[in-house]
N, C-alpha and C positions, 0 to 999 in steps of 0.2 A: 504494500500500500504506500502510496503515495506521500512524502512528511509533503505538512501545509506550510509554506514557507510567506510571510508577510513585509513586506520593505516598508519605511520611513525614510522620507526622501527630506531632509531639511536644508535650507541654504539655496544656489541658486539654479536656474535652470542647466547648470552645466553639470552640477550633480545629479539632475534626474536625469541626462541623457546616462552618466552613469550607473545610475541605478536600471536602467534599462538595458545595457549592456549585462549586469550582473543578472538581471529576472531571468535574462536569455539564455547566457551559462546556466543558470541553477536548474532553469525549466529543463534543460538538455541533457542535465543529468540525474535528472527524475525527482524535482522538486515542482510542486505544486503551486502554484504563486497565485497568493488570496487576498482578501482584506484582513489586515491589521488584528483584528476582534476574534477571526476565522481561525488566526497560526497557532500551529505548533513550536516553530522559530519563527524570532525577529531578525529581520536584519536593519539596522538604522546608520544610514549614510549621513552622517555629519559633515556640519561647517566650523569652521575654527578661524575663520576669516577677522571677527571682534569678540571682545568681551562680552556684549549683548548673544551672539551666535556660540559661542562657546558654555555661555549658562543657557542659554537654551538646551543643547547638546545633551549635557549634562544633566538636567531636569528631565529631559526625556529617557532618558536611560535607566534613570533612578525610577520613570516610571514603569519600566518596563521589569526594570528588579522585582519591582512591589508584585506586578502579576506572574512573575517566576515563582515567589515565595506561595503566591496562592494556588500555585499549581495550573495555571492558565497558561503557561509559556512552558517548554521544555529548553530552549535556548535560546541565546540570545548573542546575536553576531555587532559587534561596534565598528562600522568601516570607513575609511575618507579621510576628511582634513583633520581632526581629532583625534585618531589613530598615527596619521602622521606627522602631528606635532607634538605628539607626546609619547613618551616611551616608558612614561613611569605610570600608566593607568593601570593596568594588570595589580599592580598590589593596591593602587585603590577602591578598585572595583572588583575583586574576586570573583563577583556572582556572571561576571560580563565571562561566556565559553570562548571567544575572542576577539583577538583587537586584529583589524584589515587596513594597512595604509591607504593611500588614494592609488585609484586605478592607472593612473593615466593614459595617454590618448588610443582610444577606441580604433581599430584598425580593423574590426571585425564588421560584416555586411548584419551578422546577426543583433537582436535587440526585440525587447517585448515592450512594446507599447505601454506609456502608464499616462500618457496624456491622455486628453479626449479623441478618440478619433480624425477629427476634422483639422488637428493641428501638428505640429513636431516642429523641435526642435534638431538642428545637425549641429554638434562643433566643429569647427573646422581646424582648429589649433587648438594649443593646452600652453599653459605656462606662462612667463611673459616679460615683455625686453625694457619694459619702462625701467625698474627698481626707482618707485618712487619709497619717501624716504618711511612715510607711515605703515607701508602695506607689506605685510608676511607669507602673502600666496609667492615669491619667486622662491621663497624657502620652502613650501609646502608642495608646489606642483613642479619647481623644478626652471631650468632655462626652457624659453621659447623654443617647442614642436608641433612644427603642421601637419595635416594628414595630407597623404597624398594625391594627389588628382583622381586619379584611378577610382581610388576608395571612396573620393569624393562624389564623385558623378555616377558610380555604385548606387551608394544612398540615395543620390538625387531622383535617379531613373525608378527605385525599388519605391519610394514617398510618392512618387509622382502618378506613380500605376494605383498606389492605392487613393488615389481622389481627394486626397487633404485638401482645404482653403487656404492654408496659412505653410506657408514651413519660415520658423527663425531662425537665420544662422546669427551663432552665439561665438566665442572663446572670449579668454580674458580679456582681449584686446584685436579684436580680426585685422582691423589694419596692420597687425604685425602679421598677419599671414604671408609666408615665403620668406620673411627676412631671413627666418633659417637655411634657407633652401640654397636662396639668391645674391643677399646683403640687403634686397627691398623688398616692400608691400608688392606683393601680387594678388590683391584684395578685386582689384576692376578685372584683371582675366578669368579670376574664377569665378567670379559672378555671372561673367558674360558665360561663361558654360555651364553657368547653373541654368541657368535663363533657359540657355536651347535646349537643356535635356528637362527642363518643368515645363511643357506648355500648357499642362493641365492645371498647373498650380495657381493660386489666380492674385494672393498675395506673399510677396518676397519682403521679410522685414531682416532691417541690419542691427545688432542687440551690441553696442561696445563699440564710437568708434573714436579713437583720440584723435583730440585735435591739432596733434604737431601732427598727422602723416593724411589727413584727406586732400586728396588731393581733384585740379582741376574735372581730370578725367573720370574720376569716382563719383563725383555731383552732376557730370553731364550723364552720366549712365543710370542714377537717380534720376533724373530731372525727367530723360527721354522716355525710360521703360514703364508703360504701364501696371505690370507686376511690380514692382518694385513699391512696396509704401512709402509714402512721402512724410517720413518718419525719420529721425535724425539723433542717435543718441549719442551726448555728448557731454559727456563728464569733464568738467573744467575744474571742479576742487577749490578752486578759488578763483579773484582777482587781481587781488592785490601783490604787486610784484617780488616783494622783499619774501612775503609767506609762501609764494611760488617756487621759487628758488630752493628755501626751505625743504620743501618737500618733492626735492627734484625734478619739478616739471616742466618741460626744457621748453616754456612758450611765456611769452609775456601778454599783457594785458591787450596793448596794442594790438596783434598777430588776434587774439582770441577775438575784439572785436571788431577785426577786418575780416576773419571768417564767416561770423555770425553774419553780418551783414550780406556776404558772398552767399553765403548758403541760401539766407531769403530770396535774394536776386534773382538766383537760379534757379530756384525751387518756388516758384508759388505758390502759398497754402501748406509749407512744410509746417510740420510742429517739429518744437525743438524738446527735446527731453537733456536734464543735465544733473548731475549728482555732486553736491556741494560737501564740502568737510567744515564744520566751524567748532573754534574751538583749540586747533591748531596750536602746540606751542611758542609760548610770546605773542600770538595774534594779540595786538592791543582792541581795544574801544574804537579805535579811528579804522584801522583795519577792518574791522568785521563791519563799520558803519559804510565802509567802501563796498564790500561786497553786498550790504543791504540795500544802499543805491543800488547798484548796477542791478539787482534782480527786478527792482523797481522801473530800470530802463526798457532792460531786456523785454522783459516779459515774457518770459518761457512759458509754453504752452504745457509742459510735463518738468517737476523739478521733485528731487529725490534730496535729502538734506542726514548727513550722520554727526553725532556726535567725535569729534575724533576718540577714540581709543588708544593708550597708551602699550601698543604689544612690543614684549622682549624680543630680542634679537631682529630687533628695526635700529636704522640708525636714530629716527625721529622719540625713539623711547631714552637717549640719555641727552633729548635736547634741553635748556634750559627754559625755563618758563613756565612750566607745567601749569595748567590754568585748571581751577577747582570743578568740581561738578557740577557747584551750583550755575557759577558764569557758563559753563556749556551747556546747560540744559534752558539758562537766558536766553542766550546765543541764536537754540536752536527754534523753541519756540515765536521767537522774533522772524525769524524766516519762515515759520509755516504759516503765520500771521498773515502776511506778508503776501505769501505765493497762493495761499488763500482766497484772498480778494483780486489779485491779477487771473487765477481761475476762475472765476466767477465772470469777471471782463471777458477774456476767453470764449468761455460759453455764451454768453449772451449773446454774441455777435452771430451765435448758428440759428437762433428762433427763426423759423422762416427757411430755413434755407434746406435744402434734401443733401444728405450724404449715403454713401455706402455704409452698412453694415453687416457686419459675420454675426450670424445668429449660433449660441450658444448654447441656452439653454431655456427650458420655460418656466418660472419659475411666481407661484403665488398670482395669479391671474394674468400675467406679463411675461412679454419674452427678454430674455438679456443677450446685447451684442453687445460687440466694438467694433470703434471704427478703425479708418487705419491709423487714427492720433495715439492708439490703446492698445500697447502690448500686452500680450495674457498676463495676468496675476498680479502686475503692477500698476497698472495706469486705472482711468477711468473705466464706463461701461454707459450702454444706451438702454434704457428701460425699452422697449416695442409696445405697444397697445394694440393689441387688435382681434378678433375672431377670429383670423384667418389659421390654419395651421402650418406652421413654420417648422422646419428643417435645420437641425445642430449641423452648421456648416453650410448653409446656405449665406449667400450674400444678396441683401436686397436693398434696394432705395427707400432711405425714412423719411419723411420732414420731422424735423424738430419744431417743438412744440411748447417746449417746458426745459428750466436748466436747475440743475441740482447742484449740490458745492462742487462736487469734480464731476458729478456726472451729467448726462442730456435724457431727455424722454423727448421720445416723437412717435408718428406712424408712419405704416409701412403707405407709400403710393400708387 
């Protein structure tokens, strides 16, 4: 008989492509793969990325203990970035039957589904070449490796037969895709063979792309392809230039808002998604009131905001200035404040207007999409109104009607 085997997939979607690799192995070898509630063993794929992802981790585990003890679990497997930054859990956690480092890159065609159907994710890389000065993934996943072409346009061909809406291509950084390979970004040629081998695919979104490496010819093949969401994420971490530096990031304020500007140019109706750090050591009061302007300039249409976290064997962990909790939890709220009311601006401007939506799922009298502004799991969502019945993975025209803090309501046309 078959053991029931259940994954927990925590942290980001580059560990559930991982954990989809591993259901694949496991199923292969005559493991069961069920819901969570269903196992016999656990397996829980950690993140070890901050202190918030790391007591997460942890919490989760300890609860997974509690139903070993009840006799609800027979095992319990701990794998990924928590296993691989830490070597002393075994005597803290004795009840854990074992610790699994992180996989890294997937070179296998196989892989078990744990998204919704009508979506997936591919990585295309693992690792990564920035070494900025706060962040512990080059220690955990290792120097910058791409997958292959080969293996790539594999996957592409094998997602594309099965009728998905969305495929996201994800790694820590895809603009670094090929620097390994080549010495540069070969990010716009594999795209372009993503492209010709999805025709069925109907949106292509880019998850990671920094802004020292986009280049002209990546924004014209945005801009041109209709598949391609007009979606832009773009982690800048700051603005202010001394805190820049700081934290290795080989682009100045200028260069970031000559891009920004370029990228609207070219892109009409792009949204811009960016992931800010405040809190920073030494960041003063003028610094972080720099960056609270600029959000207030900008107006990004999608903004993600962390606390910095002070992790060991960063160089950013023996910098001087350590700033309290309190001031970063100011900081941080200050800015959701903030991006708050510019989303709300945001939306308003679609009442009236019809967009594309992926329909999800139905849920409480209404259906739930995104648009292409909305990547799964993180961004907003479109409420649907309507009698009609609707299709998880369909794409239809709504007008909007109604706007929520991040999110829209409309109907279908």
């Amino acid at each position: 008989m078959k053991q029931k085997l259940g994954i927990l997939t925590l942290g980001c979607p580059r560990n559930l492509v991982d954990s989809e690799t591993l259901a694949a192995r496991l199923n292969s070898k005559g493991y069961s793969i069920v819901d969570i509630k269903d196992a016999q063993v656990a397996l829980i794929n950690t993140c070890a990325f901050i202190e918030d992802a790391k007591r997460e981790s942890i919490d989760v585990i300890l609860d997974l203990i509690e139903l070993k003890k009840q006799g609800k679990l027979k095992k319990i497997i701990v794998h990924g970035c928590l296993s691989q930054r830490y070597n002393d859990l075994r005597k803290q956690l004795p009840e854990v039957d074992a610790f699994v480092g992180a996989l890294g890159l997937n070179h296998e065609s196989r892989r078990f589904k744990l998204t919704p159907k009508h979506y997936a994710y591919l990585k295309i890389c693992e690792g990564c070449v920035n070494n900025c000065s706060y962040c512990i993934i080059p220690k955990i996943k290792g120097k910058l490796e791409s997958l292959d072409e080969k293996t790539i346009i594999d996957k592409v061909r094998q997602l594309n037969s099965e009728k998905i809406s969305e495929l996201n291509i994800i790694g820590q950084d895809i603009t670094g895709f090929g620097i390994d390979l080549s010495g540069k970004s070969r990010l716009s040629g594999i795209l372009k063979k993503i492209i010709n081998n999805a025709p069925d695919i109907k949106w292509i979104r880019l998850l990671y792309l920094n802004p020292e490496r986009i280049t002209s010819e990546l924004l014209g093949l945005i801009a041109e392809n209709k598949q391609i969401c007009k979606y832009i994420d773009l982690p800048i971490q700051h603005i202010n230039g001394r805190i820049l530096k700081l934290m290795n990031r080989r682009i100045t304020k200028d260069e970031i808002v000559a891009l920004i500007k370029k990228i609207r140019r070219n892109i009409p109706g792009v949204s811009l998604r960016t992931s800010l750090i405040v809190g920073f050591p030494s960041e003063t009061e003028r610094e972080f009131s720099q960056l609270l302007d600029f959000i207030k300039e900008i107006k990004f249409e999608r903004l993600g905001v962390f606390i910095y976290s002070r992790e060991e064997n960063t160089p950013a962990y023996s910098f001087k200035g350590q700033i309290s909790r309190k001031v970063k939890e100011e900081r941080f709220d200050s800015v959701m404040s903030t991006q708050q009311k510019i989303a709300g601006e945001v939306n308003s401007k679609f009442i009236g207007k019809e967009i594309a939506v992926l329909v999800e799922e139905k849920q409480k009298g209404c259906y739930i999409g995104r648009s292409q502004a909305d990547a799964p799991e993180v961004d907003g969502t479109v409420f649907v109104n309507t009698e009609k019945s609707l299709k998880a993975g369909e794409i239809i025209q709504v007008r909007i009607t109604d706007t929520l803090e991040y999110d829209l309501v409309g109907e279908p046309t």
